[in-house]
C-alpha positions in Angstrom: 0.0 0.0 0.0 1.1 3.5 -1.3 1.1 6.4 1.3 0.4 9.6 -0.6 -0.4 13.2 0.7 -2.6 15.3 -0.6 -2.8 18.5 0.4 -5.6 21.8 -0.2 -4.9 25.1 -0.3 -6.7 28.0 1.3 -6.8 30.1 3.9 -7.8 29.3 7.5 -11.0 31.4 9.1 -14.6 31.7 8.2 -14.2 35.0 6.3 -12.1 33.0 3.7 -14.2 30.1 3.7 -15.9 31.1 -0.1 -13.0 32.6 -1.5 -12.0 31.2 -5.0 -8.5 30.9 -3.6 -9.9 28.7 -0.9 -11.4 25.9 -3.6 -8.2 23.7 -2.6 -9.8 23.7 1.2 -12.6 23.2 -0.5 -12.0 19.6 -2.7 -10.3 18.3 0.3 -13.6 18.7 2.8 -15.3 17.4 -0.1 -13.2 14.1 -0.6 -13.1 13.7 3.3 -16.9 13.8 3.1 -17.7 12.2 0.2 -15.1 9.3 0.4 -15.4 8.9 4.3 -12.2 9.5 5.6 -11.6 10.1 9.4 -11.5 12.8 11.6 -10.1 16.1 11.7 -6.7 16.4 13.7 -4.9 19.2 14.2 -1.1 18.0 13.0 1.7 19.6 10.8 0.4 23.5 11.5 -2.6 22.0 10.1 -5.7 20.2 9.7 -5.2 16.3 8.4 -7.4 13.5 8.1 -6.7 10.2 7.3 -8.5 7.7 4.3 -8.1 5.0 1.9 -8.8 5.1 -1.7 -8.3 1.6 -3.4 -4.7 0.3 -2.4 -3.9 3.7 -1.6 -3.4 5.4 2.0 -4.5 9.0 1.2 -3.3 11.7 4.3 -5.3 14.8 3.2 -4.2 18.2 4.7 -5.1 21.6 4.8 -2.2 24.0 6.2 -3.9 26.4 8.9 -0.4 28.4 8.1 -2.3 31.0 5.4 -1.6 30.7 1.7 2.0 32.0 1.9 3.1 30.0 4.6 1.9 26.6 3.2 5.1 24.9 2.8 6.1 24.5 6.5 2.9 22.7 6.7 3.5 20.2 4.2 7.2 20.4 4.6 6.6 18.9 8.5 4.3 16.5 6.9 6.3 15.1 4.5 9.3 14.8 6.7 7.2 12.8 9.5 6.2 10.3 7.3 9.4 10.1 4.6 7.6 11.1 1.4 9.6 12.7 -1.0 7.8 14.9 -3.8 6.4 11.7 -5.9 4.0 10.8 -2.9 2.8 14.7 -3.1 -0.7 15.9 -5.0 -1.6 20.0 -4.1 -5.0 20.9 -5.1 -5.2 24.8 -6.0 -7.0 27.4 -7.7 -5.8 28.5 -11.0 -6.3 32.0 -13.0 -4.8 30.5 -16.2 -8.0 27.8 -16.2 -11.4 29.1 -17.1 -13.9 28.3 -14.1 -14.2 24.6 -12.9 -12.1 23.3 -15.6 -9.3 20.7 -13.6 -5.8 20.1 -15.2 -3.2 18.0 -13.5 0.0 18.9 -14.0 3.6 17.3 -12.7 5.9 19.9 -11.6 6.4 23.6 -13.3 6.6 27.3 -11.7 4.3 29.1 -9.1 2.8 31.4 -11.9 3.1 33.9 -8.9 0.4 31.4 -6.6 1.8 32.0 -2.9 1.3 28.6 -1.8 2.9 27.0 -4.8 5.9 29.2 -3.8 6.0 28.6 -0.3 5.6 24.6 -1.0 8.4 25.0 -3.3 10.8 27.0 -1.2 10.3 24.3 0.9 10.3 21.4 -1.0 11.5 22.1 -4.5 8.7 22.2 -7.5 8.8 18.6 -8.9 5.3 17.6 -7.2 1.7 16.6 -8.8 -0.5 19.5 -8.8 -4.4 19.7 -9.2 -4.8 23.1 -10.9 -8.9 23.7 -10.5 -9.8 26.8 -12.6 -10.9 30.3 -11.5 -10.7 32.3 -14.5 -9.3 35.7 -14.4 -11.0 38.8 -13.5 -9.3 40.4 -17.1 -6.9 42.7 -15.5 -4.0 41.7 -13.5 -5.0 44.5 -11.0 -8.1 43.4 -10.0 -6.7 39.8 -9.7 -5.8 39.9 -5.7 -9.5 41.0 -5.1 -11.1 38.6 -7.6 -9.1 35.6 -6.1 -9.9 36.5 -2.4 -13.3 37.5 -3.7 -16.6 34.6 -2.8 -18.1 32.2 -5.1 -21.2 34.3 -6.7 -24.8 32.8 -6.1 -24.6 32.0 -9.6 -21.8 29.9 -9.3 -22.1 27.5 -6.3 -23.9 24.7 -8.8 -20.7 24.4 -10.8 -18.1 24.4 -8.4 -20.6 21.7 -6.3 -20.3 19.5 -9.4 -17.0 20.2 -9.7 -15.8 19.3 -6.0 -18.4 16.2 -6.5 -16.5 14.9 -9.9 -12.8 15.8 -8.2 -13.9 13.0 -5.3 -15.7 10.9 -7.4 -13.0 10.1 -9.8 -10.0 10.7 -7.0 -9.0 6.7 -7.4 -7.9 7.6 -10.8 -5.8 10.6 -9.1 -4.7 8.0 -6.1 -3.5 5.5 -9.5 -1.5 8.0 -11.1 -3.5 7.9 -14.0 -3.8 11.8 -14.6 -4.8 11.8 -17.8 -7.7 9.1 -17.1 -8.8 11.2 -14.2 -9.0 14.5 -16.0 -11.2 12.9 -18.9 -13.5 11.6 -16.5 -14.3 14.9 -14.3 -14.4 16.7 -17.5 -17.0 13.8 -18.3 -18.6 14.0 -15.4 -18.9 18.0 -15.4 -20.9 17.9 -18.8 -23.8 15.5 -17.1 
């Protein structure tokens, strides 16, 4: 059995809670839900719960360190159970997606995404990341605003169906079979 960790990115504190940069938090509360994985315990500057998926031993985490500081979370996690990078999936929000589109992607730059460059800093960019789309607001200075801005009204159907297909296809994810995975929530998301 594989021991992978997966880890969502947002920020800690109801305020934050709807945010599009929070959609990381988001997917993992919906896999924990929806694939019945165990409690919440506070570990690693952080929130982790604990599941299987097939074969796999899934350690989902969301760092309670804010966006920026989201590599000493998963840095402490990763050194307590020996992972190195392979074993590591981040989910994240993504301006360079249009909204609820999911891409996986192995290794690559920050694109200026604070917890991408914290969990490098830490660790070095060549882990799996789960890049779930946001759009952009058009103009680079209205992004900090869009992406700490909530989900509209509008909007909460889609990313619901999103969150449901990213957990109902997350075997394909725990596989490695990214490609497989992306197809199918893409799939799913047209139902």
């Amino acid at each position: 059995m594989t021991t992978q960790l997966w880890v969502g990115l947002g920020n800690p504190g109801p305020q934050y809670a709807l945010n599009r940069h929070n959609v990381g938090f988001m997917v993992a509360d919906a896999m924990a839900e929806i694939l019945d994985f165990g409690p919440v315990q506070k570990k690693f500057l952080g929130w982790m719960q604990e599941g299987r998926i097939g074969a796999h031993k899934i350690l989902l985490l969301k760092p309670a360190t804010f966006m920026n500081e989201s590599g000493r979370s998963v840095g402490e996690a990763m050194r307590f159970y020996k992972l190195d990078t392979s074993a590591l999936t981040v989910f994240h929000d993504e301006l360079d997606l249009a909204p609820f589109k999911v891409k996986v992607k192995q290794g690559g730059g920050h694109a200026g995404h604070n917890g991408l460059r914290s969990i490098d800093q830490h660790l070095g960019p060549d882990f799996r990341r789960v890049r779930l789309g946001i759009g952009h607001p058009g103009h680079k200075d209205r992004v900090t605003g869009y992406v700490l801005g909530n989900y509209a009204k509008a909007e909460m159907d889609p990313l619901a169906d999103m969150l449901g297909a990213v957990s109902g296809e997350a075997g394909r994810l725990a596989d490695g079979d990214d490609t497989r995975f992306m197809n199918d929530v893409a799939l799913r998301m047209q139902d």
